[in-house]
N, C-alpha and C positions, 0 to 999 in steps of 0.2 A: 504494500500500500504506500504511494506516496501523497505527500501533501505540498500546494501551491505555496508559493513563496508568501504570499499573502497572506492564506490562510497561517502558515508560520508565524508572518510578523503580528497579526493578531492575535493569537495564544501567547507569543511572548510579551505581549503591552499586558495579561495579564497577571504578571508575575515582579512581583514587589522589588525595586533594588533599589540602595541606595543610589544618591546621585552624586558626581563630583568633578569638579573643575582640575583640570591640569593646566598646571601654565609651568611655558617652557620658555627656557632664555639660552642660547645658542651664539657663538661665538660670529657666526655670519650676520646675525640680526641685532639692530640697534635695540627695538622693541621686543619685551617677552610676547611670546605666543599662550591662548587658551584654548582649550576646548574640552567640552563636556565629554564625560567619559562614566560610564555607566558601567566597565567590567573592572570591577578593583579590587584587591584582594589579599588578606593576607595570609604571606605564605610560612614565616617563623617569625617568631620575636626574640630568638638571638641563634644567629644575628639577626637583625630587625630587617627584612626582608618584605617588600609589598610586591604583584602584580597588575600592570594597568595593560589594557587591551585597546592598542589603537589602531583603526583602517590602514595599512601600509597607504591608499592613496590621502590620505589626511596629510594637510601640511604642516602638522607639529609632525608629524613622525620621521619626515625628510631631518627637520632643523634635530630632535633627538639622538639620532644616531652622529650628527656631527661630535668628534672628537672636542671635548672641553664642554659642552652642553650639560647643564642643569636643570630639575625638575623640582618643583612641588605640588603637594595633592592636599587640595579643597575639599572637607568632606561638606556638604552642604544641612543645612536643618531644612525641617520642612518649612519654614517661614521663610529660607533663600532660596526656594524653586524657581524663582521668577528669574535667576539669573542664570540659571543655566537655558532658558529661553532662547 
């Protein structure tokens, strides 16, 4: 049995996850980058170890992988949903 991509993406909208902003600062870029990111996770607490899941075509994940690049993760409350907007 398979299932339409749609029919996918609507089973997955319902399913609870937090939300969270990554913004990235990258050695080619004057301005940090953001973007929402919904797969984040942690993987140990020592060492203190997260996972974030970005689209390889997303334009933080170019500036990331550049040499010298930095991140931080936003976890958002439910009262800052609007900015992940």
């Amino acid at each position: 049995m398979t299932i339409s991509s749609e029919k996918f993406r609507e089973a997955l909208r319902l399913f609870p996850a937090g939300v969270t902003i990554v913004t990235i600062k990258s050695p080619s870029q004057e301005q940090p980058h953001g973007l929402t990111v919904s797969a984040f996770a942690s993987i140990s607490p020592e060492p203190p170890l997260i996972m974030i899941a970005i689209d390889h075509r997303a334009s933080g994940h170019e500036m990331l992988e550049e040499e010298g690049a930095v991140f931080a993760v936003n976890i958002l409350s439910q009262e800052m949903s609007e900015l992940s907007n």
